[in-house]
Biopython code that builds the backbone (N, CA, C, O; Angstrom):
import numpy as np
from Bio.PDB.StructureBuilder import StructureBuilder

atoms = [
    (1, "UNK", "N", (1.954, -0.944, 13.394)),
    (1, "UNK", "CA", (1.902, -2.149, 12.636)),
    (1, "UNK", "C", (2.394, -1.843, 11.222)),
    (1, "UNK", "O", (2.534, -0.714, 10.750)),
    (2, "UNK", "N", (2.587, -2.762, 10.741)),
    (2, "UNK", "CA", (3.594, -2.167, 9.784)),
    (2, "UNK", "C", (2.541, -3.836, 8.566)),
    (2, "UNK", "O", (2.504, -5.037, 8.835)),
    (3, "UNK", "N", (2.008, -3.204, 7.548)),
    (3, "UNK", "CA", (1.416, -3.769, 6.232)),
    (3, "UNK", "C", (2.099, -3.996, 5.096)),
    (3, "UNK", "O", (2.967, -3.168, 4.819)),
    (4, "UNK", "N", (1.874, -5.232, 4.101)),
    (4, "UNK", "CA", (2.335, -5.425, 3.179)),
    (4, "UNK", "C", (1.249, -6.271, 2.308)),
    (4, "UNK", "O", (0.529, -7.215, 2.631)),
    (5, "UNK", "N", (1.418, -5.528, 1.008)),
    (5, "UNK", "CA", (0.321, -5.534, 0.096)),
    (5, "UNK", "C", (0.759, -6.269, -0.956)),
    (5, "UNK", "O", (1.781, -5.902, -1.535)),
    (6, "UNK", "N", (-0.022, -7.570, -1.436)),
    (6, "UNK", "CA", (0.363, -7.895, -2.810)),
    (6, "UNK", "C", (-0.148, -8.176, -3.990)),
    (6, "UNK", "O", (-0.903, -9.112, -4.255)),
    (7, "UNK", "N", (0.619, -6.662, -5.321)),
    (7, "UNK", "CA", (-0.443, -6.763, -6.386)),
    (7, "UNK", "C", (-0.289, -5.445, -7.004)),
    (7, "UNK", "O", (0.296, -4.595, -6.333)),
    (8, "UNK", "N", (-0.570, -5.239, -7.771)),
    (8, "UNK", "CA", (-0.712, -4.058, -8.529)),
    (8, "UNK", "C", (-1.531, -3.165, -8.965)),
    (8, "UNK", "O", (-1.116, -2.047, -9.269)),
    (9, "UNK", "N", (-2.562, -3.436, -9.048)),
    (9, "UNK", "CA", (-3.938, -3.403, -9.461)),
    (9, "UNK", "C", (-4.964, -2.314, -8.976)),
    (9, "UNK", "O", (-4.460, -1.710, -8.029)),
    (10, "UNK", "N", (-6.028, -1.914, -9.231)),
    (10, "UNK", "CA", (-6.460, -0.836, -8.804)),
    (10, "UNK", "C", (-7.147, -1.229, -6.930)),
    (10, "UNK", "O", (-7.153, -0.536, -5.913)),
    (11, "UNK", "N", (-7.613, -2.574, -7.199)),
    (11, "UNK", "CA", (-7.964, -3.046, -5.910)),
    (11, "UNK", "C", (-6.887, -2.844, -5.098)),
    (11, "UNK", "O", (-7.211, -2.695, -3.920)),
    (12, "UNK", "N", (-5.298, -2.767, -5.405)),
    (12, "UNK", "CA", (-4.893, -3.483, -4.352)),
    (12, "UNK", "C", (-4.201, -1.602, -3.807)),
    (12, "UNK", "O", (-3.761, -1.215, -2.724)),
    (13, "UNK", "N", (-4.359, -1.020, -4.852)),
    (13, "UNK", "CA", (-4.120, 0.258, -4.804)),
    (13, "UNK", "C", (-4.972, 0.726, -3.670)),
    (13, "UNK", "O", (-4.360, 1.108, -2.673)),
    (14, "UNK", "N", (-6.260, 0.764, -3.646)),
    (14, "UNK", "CA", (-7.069, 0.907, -2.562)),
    (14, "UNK", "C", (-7.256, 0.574, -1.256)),
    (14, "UNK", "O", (-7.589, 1.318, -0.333)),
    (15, "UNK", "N", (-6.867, -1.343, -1.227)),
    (15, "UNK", "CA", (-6.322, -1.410, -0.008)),
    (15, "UNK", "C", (-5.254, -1.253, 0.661)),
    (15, "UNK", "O", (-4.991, -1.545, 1.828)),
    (16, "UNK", "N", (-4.512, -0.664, -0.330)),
    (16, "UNK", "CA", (-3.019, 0.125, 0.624)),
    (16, "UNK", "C", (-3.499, 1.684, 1.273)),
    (16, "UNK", "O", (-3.443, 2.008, 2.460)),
    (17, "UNK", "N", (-3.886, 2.359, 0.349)),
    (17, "UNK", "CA", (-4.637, 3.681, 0.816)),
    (17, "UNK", "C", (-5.394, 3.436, 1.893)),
    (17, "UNK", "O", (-5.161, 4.160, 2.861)),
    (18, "UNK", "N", (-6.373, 2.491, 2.029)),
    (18, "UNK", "CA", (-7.281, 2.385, 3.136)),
    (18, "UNK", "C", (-6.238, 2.311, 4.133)),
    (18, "UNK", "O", (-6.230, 3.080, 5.094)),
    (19, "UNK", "N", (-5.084, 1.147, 3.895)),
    (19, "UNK", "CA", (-4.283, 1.300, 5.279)),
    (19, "UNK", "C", (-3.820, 1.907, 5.993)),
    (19, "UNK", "O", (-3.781, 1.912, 7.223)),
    (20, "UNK", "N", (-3.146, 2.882, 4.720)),
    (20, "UNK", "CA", (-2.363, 4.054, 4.971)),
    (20, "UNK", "C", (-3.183, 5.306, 5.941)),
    (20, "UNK", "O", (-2.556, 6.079, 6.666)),
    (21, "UNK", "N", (-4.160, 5.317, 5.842)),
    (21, "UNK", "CA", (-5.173, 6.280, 6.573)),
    (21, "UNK", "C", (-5.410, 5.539, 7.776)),
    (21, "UNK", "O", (-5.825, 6.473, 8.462)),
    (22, "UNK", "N", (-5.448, 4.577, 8.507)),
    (22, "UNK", "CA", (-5.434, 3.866, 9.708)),
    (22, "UNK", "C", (-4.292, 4.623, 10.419)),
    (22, "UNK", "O", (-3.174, 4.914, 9.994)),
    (23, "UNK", "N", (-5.022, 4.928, 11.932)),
    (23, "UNK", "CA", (-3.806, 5.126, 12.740)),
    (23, "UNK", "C", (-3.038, 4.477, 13.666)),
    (23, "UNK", "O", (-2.518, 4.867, 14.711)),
    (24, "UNK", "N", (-3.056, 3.208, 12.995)),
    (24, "UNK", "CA", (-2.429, 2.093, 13.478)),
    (24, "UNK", "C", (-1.928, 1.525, 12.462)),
    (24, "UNK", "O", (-1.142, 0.578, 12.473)),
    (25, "UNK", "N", (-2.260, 1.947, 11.766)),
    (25, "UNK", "CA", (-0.522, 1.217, 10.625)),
    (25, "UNK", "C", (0.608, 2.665, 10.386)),
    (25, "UNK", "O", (0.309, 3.844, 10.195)),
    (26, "UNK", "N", (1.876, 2.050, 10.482)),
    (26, "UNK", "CA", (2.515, 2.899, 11.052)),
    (26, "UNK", "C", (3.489, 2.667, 9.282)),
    (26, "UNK", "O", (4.452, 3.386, 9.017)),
    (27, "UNK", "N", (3.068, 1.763, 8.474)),
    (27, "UNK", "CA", (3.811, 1.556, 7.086)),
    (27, "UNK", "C", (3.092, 0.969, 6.544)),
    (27, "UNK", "O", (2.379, 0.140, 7.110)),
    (28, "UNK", "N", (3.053, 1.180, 5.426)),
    (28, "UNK", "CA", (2.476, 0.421, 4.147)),
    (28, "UNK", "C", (3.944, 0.097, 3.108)),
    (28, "UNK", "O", (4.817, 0.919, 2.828)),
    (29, "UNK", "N", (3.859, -1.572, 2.608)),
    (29, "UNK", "CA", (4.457, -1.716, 1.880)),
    (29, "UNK", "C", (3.390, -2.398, 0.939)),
    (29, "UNK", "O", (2.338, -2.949, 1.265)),
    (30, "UNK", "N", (4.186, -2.134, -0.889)),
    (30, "UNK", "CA", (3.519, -3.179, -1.711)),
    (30, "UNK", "C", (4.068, -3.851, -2.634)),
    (30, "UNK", "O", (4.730, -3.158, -3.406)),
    (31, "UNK", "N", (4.047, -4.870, -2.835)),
    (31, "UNK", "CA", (4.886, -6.031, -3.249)),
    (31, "UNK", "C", (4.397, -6.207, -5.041)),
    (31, "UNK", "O", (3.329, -6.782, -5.249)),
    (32, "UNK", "N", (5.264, -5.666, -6.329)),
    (32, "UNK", "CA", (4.862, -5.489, -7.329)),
    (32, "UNK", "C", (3.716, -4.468, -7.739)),
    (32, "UNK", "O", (2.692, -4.663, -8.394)),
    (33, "UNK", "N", (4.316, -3.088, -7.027)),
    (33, "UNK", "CA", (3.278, -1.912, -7.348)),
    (33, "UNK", "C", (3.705, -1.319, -7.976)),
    (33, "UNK", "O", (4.831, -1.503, -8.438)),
    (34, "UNK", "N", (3.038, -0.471, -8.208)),
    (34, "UNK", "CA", (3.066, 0.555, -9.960)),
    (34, "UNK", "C", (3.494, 2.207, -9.300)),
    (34, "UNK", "O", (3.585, 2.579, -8.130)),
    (35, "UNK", "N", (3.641, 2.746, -10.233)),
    (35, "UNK", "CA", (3.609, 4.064, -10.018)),
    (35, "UNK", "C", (2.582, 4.803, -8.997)),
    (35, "UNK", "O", (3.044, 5.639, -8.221)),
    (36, "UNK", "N", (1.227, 4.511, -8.990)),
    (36, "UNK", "CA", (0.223, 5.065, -8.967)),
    (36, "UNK", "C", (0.065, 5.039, -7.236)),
    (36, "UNK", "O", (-0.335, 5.968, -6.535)),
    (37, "UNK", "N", (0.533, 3.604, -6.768)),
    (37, "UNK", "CA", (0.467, 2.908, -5.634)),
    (37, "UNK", "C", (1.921, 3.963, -5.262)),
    (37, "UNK", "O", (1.692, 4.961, -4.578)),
    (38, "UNK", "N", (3.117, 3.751, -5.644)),
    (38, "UNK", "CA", (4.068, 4.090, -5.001)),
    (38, "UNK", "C", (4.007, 5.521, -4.280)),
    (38, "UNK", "O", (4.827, 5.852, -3.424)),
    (39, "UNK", "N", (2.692, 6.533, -4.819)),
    (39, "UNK", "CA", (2.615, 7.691, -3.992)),
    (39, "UNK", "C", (1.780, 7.291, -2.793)),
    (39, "UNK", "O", (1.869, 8.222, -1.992)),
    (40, "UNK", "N", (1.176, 6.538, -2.408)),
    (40, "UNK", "CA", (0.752, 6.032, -1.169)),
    (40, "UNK", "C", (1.436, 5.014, -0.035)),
    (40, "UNK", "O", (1.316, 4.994, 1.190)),
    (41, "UNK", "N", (2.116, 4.274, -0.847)),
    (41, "UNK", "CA", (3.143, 3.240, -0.030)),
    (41, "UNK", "C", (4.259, 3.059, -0.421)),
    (41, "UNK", "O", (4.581, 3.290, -1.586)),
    (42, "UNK", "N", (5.077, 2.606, 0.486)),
    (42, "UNK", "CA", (6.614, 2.070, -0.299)),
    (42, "UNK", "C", (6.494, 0.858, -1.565)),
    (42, "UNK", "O", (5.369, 0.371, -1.673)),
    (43, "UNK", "N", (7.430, 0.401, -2.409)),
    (43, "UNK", "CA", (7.025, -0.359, -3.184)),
    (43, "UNK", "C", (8.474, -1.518, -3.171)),
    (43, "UNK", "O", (9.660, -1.190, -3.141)),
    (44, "UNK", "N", (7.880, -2.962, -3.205)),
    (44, "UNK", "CA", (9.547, -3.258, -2.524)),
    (44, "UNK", "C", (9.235, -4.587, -3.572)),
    (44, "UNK", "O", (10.079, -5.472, -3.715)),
]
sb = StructureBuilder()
sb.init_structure("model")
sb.init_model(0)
sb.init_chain("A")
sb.init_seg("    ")
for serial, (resi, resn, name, xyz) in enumerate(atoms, 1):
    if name == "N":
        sb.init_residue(resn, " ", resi, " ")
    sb.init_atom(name, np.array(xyz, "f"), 0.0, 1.0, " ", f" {name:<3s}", serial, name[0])
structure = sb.get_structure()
């Protein structure tokens, strides 16, 4: 499954990480992310 996150923020930072550790999401994207986020997910 493939995720997309929207936000920047420390919350939203977290729920990309949470995703990213699922072994059923197979991508994380996030829609207006920061640096911090971009080492956990793509940033588009």
């Amino acid at each position: 499954m493939k995720v997309l996150v929207i936000g920047s923020g420390g919350r939203d930072h977290a729920i990309a990480w949470t995703f990213a550790q699922s072994s059923r999401v197979k991508q994380v994207f996030v829609a207006h992310g920061n640096a911090g986020i971009a080492s956990t997910a793509t940033c588009v």
